[in-house]
C-alpha positions as CSV (number, residue, x, y, z in Angstrom):
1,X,0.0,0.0,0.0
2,X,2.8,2.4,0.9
3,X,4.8,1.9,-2.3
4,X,0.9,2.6,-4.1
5,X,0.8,5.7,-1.9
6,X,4.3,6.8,-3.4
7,X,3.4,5.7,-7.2
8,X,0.1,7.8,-7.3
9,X,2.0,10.3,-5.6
10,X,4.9,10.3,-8.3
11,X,2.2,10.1,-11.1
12,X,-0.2,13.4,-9.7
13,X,3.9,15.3,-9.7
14,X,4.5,14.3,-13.6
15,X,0.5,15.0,-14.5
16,X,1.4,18.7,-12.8
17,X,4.6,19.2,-14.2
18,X,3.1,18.4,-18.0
19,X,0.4,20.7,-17.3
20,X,2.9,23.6,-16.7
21,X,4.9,22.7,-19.2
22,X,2.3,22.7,-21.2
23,X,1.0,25.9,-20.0
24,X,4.1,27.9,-19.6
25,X,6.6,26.2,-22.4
26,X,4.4,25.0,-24.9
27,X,6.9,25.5,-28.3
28,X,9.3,23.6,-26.0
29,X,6.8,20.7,-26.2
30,X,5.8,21.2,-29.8
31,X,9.8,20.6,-30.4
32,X,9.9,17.2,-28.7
33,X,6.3,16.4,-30.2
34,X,6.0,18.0,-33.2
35,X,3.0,16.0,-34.7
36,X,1.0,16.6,-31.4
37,X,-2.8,17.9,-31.6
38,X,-2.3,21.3,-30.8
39,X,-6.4,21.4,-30.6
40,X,-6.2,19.6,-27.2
41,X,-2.5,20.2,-26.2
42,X,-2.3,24.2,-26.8
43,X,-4.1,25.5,-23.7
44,X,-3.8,28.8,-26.1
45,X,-6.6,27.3,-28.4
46,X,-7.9,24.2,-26.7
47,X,-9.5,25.9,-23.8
48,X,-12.3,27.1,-26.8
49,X,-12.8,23.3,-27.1
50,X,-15.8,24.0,-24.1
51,X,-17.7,25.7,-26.0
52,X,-20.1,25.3,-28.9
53,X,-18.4,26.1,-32.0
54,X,-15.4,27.7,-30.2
55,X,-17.2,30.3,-29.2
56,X,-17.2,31.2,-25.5
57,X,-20.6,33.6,-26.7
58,X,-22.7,30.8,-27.9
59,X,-22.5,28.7,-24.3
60,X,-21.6,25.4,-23.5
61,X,-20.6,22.1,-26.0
62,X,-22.4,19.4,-24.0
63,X,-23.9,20.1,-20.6
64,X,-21.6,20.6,-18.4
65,X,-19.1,21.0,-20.6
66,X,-17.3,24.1,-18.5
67,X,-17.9,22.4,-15.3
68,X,-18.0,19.0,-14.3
69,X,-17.1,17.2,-17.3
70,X,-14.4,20.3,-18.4
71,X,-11.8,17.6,-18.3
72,X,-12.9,15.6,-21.5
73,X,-12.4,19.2,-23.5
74,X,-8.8,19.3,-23.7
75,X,-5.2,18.1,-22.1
76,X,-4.9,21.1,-19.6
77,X,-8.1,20.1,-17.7
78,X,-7.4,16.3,-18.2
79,X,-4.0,16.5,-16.4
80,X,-5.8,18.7,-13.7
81,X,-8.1,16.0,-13.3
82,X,-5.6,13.2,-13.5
83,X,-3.4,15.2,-11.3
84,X,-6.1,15.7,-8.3
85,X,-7.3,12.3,-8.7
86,X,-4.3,10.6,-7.9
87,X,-3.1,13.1,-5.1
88,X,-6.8,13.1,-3.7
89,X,-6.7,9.2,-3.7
90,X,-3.1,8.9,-2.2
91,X,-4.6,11.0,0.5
92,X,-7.3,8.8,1.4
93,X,-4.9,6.0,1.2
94,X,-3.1,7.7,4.0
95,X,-6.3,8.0,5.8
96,X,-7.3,4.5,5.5
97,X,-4.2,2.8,6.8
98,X,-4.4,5.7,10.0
99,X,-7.9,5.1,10.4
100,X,-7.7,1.8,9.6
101,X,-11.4,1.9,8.2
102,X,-12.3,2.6,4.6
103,X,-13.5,5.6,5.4
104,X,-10.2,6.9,4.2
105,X,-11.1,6.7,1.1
106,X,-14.7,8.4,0.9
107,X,-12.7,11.6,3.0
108,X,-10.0,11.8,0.4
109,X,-13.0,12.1,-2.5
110,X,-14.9,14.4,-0.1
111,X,-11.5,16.7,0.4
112,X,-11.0,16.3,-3.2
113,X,-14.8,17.9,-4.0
114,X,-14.0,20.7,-1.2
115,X,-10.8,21.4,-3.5
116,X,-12.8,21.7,-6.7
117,X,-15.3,23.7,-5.2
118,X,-13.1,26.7,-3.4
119,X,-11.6,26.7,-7.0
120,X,-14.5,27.1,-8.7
121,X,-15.9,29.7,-6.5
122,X,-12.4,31.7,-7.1
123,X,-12.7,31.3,-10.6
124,X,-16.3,32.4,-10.4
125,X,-15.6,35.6,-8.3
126,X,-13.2,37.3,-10.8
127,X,-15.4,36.1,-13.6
128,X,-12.9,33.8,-15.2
């Protein structure tokens, strides 16, 4: 379980550290992937994929499609969602084995929504 722990640990660092690349050093990655789908890799384009037609005026692609399900839209989100699932889960591994109860688990998923939330009522309040 420890070693688990570590591994999910490891993977939610890498998920973080592609999403800032990414983010931050994108023709970087373009160099080393030059082929790569710049639709969902660019967070400079891909974060239109949301919306209907591109077009942040027309609304939502799907329902929820800037919400809860924002992750299937493009890589930036998916790593964000990769990244907190396996930190958030690591977490209520931890829990588990000091609780000793699986309960662990359902407080790291519940920490996990607090997380989401707080960020999405940040986002919300400067109208992002």
């Amino acid at each position: 379980m420890n070693i688990l722990i570590i591994v999910l640990i490891i993977i939610s660092g890498l998920c973080r550290g592609l999403r800032e690349i990414i983010q931050f050093r994108y023709n970087n990655f373009k160099q080393i992937f030059p082929k790569i789908n710049d639709f969902w890799w660019n967070p400079a384009i891909s974060w239109k994929n949301k919306y209907k037609d591109e077009d942040p005026t027309k609304g939502e692609k799907f329902l929820f499609s800037t919400t809860l399900f924002v992750f299937v839209t493009d890589a930036f989100h998916f790593l964000a969602f990769l990244e907190h699932l396996f930190i958030f889960t690591s977490m209520g591994l931890i829990i588990l084995i000091l609780l000793n109860n699986a309960i662990g688990i359902i407080i790291g998923y519940l920490l996990w929504m607090i997380f989401s939330l707080s960020n999405h009522i940040i986002i919300k309040f400067f109208n992002l």
